[in-house]
VEXVEX-930058 format. One record per residue (C-alpha): residue in one letter; residue number from 0; x, y, z. Coordinates in steps of 0.2 Angstrom, whole numbers, padded with zeros to 4 digits. Layout:
REM VEXVEX-930058
  resn  resi     px     py     pz
     A   NUM      X      Y      Z
...
This chain:
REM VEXVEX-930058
  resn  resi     px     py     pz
     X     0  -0263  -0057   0047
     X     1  -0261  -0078   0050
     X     2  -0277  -0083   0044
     X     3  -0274  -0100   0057
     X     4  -0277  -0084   0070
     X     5  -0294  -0082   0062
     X     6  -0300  -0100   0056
     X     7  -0301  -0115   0066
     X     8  -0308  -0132   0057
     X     9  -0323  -0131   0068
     X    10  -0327  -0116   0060
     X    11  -0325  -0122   0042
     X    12  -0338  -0133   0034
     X    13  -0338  -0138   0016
     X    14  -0354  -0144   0006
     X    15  -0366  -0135   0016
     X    16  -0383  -0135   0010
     X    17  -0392  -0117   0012
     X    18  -0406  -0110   0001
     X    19  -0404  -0092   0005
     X    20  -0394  -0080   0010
     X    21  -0403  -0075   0028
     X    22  -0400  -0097   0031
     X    23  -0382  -0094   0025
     X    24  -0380  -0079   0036
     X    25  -0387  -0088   0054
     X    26  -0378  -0103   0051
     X    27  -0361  -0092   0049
     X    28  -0369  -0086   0065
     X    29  -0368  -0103   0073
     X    30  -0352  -0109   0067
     X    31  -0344  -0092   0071
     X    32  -0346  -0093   0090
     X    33  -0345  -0113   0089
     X    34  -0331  -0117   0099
     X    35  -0336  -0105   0113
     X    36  -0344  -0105   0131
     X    37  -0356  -0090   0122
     X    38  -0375  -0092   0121
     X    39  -0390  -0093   0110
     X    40  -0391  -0075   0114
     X    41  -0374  -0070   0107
     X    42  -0376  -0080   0090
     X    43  -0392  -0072   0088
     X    44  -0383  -0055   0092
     X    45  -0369  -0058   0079
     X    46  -0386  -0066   0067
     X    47  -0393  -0048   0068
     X    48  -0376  -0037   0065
     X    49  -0373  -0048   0050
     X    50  -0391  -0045   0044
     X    51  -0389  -0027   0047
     X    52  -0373  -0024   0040
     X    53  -0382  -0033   0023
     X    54  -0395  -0019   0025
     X    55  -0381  -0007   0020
     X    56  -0372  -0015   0006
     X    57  -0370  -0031   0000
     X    58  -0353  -0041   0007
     X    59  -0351  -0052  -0009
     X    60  -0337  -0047  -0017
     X    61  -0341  -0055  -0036
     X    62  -0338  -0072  -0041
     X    63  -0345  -0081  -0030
     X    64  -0338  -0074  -0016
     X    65  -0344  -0065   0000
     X    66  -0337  -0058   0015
     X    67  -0350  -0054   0030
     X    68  -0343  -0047   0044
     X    69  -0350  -0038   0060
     X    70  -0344  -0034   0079
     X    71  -0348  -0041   0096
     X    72  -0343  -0037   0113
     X    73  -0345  -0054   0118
     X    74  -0325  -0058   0111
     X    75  -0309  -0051   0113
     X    76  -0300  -0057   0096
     X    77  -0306  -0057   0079
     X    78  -0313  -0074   0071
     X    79  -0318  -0081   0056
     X    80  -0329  -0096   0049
     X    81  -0328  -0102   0032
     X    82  -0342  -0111   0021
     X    83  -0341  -0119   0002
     X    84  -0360  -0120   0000
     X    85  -0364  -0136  -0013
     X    86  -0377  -0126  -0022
     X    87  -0372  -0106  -0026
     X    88  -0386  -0095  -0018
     X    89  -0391  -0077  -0024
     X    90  -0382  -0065  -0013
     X    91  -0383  -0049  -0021
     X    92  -0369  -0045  -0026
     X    93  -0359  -0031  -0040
     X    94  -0356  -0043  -0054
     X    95  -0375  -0054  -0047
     X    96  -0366  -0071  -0048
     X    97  -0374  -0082  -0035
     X    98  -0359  -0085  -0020
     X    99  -0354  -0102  -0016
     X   100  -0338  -0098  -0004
     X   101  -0342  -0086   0011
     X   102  -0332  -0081   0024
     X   103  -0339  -0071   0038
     X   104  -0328  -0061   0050
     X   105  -0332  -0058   0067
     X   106  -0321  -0044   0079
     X   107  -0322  -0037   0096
     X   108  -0334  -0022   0096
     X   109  -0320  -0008   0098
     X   110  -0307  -0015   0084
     X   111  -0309  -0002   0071
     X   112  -0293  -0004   0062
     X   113  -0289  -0021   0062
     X   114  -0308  -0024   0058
     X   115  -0302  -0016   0042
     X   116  -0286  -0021   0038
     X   117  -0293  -0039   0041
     X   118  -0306  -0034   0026
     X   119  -0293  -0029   0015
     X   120  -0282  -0046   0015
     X   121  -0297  -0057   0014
     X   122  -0301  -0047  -0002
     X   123  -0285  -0049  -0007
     X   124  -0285  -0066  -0006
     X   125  -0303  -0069  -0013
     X   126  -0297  -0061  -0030
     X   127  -0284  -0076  -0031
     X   128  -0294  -0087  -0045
     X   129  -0281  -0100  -0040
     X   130  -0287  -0102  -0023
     X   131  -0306  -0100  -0026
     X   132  -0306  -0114  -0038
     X   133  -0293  -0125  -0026
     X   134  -0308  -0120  -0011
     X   135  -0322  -0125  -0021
     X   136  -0313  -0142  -0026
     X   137  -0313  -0145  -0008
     X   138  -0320  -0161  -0002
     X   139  -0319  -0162   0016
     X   140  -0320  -0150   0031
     X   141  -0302  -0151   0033
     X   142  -0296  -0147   0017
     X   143  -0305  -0134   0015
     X   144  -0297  -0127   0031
     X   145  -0280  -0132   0026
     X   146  -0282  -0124   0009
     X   147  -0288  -0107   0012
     X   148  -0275  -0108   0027
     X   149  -0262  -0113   0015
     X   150  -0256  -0127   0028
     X   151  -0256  -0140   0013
     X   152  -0248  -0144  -0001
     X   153  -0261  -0137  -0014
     X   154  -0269  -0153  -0022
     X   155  -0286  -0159  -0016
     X   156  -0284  -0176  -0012
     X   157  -0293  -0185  -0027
């Protein structure tokens, strides 16, 4: 999985200010069907799965990580939009540290497997301590994006 196929930098925003968990979900909502012709109706659809899936389970992961994720039938690939929120917000999760990075993952309605094996590697690379600490240095939109993408160097620009 190329996570450049997933992410775009209009669908990664660093410092956002949220004070919840239902705001952090719809405005994952907005930013995930951003760069598409899609309605009001289909951001409020993918709003509503992402709620629901939270109804089953908690999607954060433990330090201050969470990965909500849903389906639509209103795209054909799977995308993602990424977030480092200024101020941690309560989220639920195992270990109930308040999340600060969240990356929520949105795939067509019938992708079963690679719904999954998308879920797996973004795990995988959430429990990189490395690369959460390098996120939340972050400063700007684009190097966040080129961080978790791994399209820079590594160093933040100071």
């Amino acid at each position: 999985m190329e996570l450049t196929r997933l992410l775009s930098v209009t669908r990664t925003q660093c410092g956002v200010d949220v004070t919840s968990k239902k705001r952090a979900l719809e405005r994952m909502s907005e930013q995930l069907m951003a760069d598409t012709r899609a309605g009001g109706d289909a951001t409020r659809a993918i709003f509503e799965g992402l709620i629901v899936r939270e109804r089953l389970g908690s999607t954060g992961l433990g330090r201050g990580v969470a990965l909500p994720h849903t389906r639509s039938p209103d795209i054909e690939t799977p995308r993602a939009a990424l977030v480092r929120l200024n101020t941690p917000i309560a989220f639920d999760a195992a270990d109930s540290q308040p999340v600060d990075l969240l990356l929520a993952l949105l795939v067509p309605e019938h992708s079963n497997d690679e719904h999954l094996r998308i879920l797996a590697r973004l795990a995988e690379l959430f429990r990189d301590e490395h690369l959460c600490t390098r996120l939340r240095q972050c400063r700007s939109d684009a190097e966040l994006y080129a961080t978790m993408t791994g399209s820079d160097d590594g160093a933040p620009d100071a």
